[in-house]
matplotlib code that plots the C-alpha trace (Angstrom):
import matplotlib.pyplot as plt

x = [93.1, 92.2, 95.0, 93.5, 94.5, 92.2, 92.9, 91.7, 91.4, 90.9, 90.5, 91.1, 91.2, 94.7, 96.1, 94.8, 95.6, 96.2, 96.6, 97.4, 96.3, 96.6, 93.6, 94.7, 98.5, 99.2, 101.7, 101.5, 100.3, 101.0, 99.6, 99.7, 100.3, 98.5, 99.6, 97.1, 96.9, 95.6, 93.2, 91.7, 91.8, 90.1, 87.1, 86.1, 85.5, 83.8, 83.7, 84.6, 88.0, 89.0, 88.6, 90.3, 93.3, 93.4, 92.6, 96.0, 98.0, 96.6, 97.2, 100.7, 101.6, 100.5, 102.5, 106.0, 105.4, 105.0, 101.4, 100.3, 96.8, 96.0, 95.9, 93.4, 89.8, 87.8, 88.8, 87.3, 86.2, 86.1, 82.1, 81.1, 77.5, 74.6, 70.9, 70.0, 70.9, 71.4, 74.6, 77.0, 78.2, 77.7, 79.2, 79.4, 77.3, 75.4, 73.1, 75.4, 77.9, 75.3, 74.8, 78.5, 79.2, 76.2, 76.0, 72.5, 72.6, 76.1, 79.1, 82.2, 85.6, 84.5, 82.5, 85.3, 86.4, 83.6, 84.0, 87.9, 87.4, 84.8, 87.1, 90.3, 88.5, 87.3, 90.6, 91.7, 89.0, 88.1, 84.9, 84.0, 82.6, 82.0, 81.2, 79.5, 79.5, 78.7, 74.7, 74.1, 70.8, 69.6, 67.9, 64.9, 61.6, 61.6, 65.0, 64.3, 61.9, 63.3, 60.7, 59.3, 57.8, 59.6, 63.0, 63.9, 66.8, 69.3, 72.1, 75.4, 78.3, 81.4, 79.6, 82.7, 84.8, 82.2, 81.1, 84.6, 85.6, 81.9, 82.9, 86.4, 85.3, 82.3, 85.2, 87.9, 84.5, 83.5, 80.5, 78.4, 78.0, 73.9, 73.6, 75.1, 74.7, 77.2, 77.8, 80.5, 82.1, 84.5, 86.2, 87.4, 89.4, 86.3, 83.0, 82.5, 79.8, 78.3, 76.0, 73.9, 74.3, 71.3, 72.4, 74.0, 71.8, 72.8, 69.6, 70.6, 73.3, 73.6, 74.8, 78.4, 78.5, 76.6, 78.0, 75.3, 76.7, 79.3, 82.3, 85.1, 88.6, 86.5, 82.7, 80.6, 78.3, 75.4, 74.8, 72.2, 69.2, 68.1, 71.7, 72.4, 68.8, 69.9, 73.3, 71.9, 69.2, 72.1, 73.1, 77.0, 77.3, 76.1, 75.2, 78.2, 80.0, 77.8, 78.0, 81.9, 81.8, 79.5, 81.8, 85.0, 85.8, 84.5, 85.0, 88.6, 90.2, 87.6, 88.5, 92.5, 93.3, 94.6, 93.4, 96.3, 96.0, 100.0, 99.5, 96.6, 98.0, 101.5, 99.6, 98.1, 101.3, 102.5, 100.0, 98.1, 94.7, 92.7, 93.7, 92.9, 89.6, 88.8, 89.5, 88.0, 84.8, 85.1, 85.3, 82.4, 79.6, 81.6, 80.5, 77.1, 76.6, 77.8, 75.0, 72.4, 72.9, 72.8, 69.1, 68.2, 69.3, 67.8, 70.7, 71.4, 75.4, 77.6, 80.7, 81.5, 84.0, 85.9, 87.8, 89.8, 93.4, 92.5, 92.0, 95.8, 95.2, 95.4, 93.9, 90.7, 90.4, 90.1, 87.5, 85.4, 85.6, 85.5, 81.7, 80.5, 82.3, 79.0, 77.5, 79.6, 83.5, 85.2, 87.2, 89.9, 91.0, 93.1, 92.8, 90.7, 92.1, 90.0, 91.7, 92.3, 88.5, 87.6, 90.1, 88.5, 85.0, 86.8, 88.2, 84.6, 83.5, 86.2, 85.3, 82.0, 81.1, 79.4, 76.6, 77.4, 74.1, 73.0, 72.3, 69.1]
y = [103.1, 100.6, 100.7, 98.3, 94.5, 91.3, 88.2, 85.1, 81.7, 78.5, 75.7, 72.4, 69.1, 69.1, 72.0, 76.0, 78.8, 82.1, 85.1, 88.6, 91.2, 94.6, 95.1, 92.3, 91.7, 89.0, 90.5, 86.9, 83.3, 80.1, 76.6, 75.8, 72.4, 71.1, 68.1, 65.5, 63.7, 67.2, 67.4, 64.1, 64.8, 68.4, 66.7, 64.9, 68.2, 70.0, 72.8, 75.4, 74.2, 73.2, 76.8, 78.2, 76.1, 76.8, 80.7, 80.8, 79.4, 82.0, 84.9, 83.0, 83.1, 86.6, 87.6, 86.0, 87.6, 91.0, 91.1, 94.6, 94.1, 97.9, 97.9, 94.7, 95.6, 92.8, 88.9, 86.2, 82.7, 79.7, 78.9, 75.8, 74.2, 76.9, 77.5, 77.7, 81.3, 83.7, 84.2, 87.2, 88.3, 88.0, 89.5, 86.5, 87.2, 85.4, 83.8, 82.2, 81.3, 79.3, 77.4, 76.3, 75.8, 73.5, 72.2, 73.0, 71.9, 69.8, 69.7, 69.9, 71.1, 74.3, 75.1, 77.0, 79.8, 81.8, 80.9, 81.4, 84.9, 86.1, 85.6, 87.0, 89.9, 90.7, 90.9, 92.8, 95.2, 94.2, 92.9, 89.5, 88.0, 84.4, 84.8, 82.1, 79.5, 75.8, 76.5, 78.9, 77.9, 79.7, 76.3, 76.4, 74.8, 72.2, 71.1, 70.4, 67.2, 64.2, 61.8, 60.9, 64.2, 62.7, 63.9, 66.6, 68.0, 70.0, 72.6, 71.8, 72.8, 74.6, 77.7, 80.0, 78.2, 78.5, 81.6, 83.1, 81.3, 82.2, 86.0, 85.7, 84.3, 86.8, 89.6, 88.3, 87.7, 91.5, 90.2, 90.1, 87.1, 87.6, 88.0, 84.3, 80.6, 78.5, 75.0, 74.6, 71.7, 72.0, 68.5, 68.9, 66.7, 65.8, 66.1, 66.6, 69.9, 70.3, 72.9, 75.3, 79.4, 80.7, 84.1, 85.4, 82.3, 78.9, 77.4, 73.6, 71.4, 68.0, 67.9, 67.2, 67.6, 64.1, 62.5, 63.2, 62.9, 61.3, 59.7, 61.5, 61.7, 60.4, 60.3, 57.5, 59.4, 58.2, 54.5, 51.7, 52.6, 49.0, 47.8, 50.7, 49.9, 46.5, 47.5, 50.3, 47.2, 44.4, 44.8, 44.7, 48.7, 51.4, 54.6, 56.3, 54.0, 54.1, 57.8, 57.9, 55.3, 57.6, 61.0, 59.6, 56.2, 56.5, 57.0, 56.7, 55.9, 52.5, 51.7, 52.5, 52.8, 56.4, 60.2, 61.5, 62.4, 62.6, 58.6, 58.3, 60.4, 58.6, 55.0, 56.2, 57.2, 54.3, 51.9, 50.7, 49.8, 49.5, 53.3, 54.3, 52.6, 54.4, 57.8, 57.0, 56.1, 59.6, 61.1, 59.1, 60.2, 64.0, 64.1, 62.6, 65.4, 68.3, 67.0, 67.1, 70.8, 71.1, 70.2, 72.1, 75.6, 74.1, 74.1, 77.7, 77.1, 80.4, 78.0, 75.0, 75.8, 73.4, 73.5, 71.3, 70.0, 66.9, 68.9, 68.8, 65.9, 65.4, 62.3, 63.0, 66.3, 64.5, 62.4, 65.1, 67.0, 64.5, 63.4, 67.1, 68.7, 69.8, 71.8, 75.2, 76.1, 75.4, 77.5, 75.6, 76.9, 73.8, 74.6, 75.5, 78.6, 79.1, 81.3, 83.7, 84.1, 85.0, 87.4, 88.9, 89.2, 90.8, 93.4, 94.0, 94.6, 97.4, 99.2, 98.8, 96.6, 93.7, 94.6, 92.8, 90.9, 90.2, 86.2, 85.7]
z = [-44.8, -42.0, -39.7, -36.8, -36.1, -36.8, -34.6, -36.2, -33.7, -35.7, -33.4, -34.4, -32.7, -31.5, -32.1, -32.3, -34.9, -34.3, -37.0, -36.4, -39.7, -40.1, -42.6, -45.1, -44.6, -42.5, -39.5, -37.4, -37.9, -35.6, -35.4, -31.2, -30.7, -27.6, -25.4, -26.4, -23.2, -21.5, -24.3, -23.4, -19.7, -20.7, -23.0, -19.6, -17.8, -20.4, -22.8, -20.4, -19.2, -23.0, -23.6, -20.9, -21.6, -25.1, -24.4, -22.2, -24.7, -27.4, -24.7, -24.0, -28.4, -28.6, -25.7, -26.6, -29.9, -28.9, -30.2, -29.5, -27.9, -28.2, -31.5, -31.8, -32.7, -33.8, -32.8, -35.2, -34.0, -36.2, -36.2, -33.8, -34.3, -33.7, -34.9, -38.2, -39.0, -42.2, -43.6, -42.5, -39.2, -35.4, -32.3, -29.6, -26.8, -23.5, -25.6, -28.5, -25.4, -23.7, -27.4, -27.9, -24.4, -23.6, -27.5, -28.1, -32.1, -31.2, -29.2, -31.7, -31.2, -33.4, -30.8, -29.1, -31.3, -30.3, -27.0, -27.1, -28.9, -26.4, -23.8, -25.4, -26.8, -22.9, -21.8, -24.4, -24.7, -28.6, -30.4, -30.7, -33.7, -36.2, -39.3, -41.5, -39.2, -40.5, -39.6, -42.0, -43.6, -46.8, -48.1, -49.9, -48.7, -50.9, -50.2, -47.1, -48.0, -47.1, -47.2, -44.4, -42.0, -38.7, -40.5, -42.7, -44.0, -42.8, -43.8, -42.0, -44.5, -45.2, -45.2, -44.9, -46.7, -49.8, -49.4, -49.6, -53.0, -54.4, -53.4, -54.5, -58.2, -58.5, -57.9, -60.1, -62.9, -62.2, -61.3, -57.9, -56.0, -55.6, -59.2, -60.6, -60.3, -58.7, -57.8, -54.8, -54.0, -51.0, -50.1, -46.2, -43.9, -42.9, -44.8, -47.9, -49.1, -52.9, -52.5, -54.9, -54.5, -56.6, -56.1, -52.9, -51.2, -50.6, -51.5, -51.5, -49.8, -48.0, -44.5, -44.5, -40.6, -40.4, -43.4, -45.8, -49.5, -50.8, -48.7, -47.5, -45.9, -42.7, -43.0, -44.4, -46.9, -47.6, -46.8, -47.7, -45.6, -45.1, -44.0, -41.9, -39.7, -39.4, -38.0, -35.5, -34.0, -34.2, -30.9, -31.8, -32.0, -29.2, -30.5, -29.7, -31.6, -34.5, -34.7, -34.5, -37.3, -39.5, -39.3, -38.0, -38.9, -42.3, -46.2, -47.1, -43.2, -43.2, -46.9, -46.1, -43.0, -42.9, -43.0, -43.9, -47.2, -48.3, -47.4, -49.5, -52.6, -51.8, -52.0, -55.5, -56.9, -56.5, -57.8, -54.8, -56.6, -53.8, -53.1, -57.0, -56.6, -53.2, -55.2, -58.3, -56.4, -53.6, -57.6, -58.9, -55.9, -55.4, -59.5, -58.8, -55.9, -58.2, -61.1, -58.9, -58.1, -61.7, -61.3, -58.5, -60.5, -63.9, -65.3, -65.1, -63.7, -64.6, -63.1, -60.9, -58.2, -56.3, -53.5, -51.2, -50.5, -52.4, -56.1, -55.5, -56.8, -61.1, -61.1, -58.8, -60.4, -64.0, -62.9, -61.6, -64.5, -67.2, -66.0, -65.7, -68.4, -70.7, -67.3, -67.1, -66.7, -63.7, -61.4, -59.2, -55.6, -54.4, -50.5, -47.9, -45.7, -43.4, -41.5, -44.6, -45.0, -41.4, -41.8, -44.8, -43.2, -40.1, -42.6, -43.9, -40.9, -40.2, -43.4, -43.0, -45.4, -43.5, -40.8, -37.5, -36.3, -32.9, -32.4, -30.8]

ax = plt.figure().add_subplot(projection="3d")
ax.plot(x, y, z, "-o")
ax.set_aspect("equal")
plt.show()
């Protein structure tokens, strides 16, 4: 019986999770809300004062809360932008810091829960590890192509997220996750991920980090090549502003003028067309995405699993399945939780389960 805690730290733009487990029953979980205009005055000084803030206000939550730090073995980041790397887990160490905190693939706001749990797990005295982080790169060779050998493809997804549910529906199929076919799509509040698991390995998936793919909450997708050059040399846009307009201002926020997807479902209920056309059309390229990971395992699919706040959603859901019924069954996990599957690897790791790798 394991009897040691996990901490789980799930930054996120504004605010920061925390999650206390004893093995696999939650003891603990709070959302910290962070003043924004200290956020902003943070992101000008860098990634090392956004951590320390947001590490004092973990320290703080555990602390009101009688967290007993003793008992805390193994504290799980949320995976930022690293290397291309394997699937599994890593201990956070010099090397990995120097990668998130300088943003040698990318500077994102993931890029502190390894940086946050190195530095709570130091003053606790505990191990520090990610697990799947969003590099994870299993892609096949071919996959890579793009079409032109200046660029070439790259695999930035949900990794954990997917990984999880493929693991949770080989276990509930009394089956093993490296010996089946599965198609995963996981709609996020940002990108959107359909990727192909040719078993255990993730051997083809757009990048959702950049917008690759169909249009989401807040990313473009994929655009018009032609019209997209002709912006970027127009001289009305600077990079900066292009970029943001690619994974922030995009897909459904552009087309409706809102993220928040109780607005968006609220604006469907109630007839807005514009709305029902924006969702029939995330629903038309999310089932164009899933087809073509149809191709790339030959049409071997044991199940197509899809995951994501929006399959809440009856009317999305319909559409995706009415275009892709003939391919295999699906399997519906209406959510994300994150923080539930970083928890689960941590508990791997106790048992002994999951081999902790060293990041080089």
């Amino acid at each position: 019986m394991i009897n040691k805690d996990i901490l789980v730290i799930y930054p996120e733009t504004k605010t920061t999770q925390v999650a206390l487990y004893k093995g696999t029953s939650l003891l603990f979980l709070k959302n910290i809300k962070h003043d924004v205009e200290k956020l902003k005055s943070l992101k000008e000084e860098g990634m090392e004062a956004r951590m320390k803030y947001r590490t004092e206000s973990v320290i703080k939550e555990l602390t009101d809360n009688d967290a007993d730090f003793g008992e805390i073995e193994i504290v799980v980041g949320r995976g930022g932008v690293l290397k291309p790397l394997n699937a599994g887990v890593y201990e956070v160490n010099e090397k990995m810091l120097h990668d998130l905190r300088t943003g040698s693939e990318a500077i994102h706001h993931t890029n502190l829960g390894g940086m946050i749990a190195y530095e709570v797990a130091k003053q606790i005295d505990a191990k520090p590890i990610l697990t799947d982080p969003v590099s994870v790169d299993e892609m096949d060779d071919i996959a890579r192509v793009s079409g032109h050998p200046l660029f070439k493809r790259k695999s930035v997804f949900h990794a954990l997220n997917q990984k999880y549910f493929a693991r949770r529906f080989a276990k509930a199929n009394h089956k093993r996750y490296d010996e089946i076919n599965l198609i995963v799509a996981t709609i996020g509040m940002g990108g959107i991920s359909v990727a192909a698991h040719r078993k255990g390995r993730v051997v083809d998936v757009n990048n959702a980090y950049d917008g690759d793919g169909a249009f989401s909450i807040k990313r473009t997708g994929s655009l018009p090549m032609g019209d997209m050059v002709h912006l970027c040399f127009s001289g009305k846009y600077t990079e900066e502003e292009v970029i943001d307009m690619l994974t922030q201002k995009g897909g459904y926020v552009a087309y409706l003028g809102t993220s928040n997807i109780n607005e968006i479902n609220a604006m469907i209920e109630n007839g807005d067309e514009k709305a029902i056309f924006v969702s029939d059309a995330c629903a038309y390229q999310v089932s164009k995405e899933i087809a073509a990971m149809s191709a790339v395992l030959e049409q071997n699919v044991d199940a197509i699993i899809l995951t994501g706040n929006i399959f809440h959603s009856d009317r999305f859901l319909t559409n995706v399945q009415k275009r892709l019924g003939g391919i295999a069954d699906f399997t519906l996990y209406p959510s994300i939780n994150d923080v539930e599957a970083l928890a689960a690897n941590g508990f791997l790791v106790l048992k002994g389960e999951l081999e902790v790798q060293e990041y080089i």
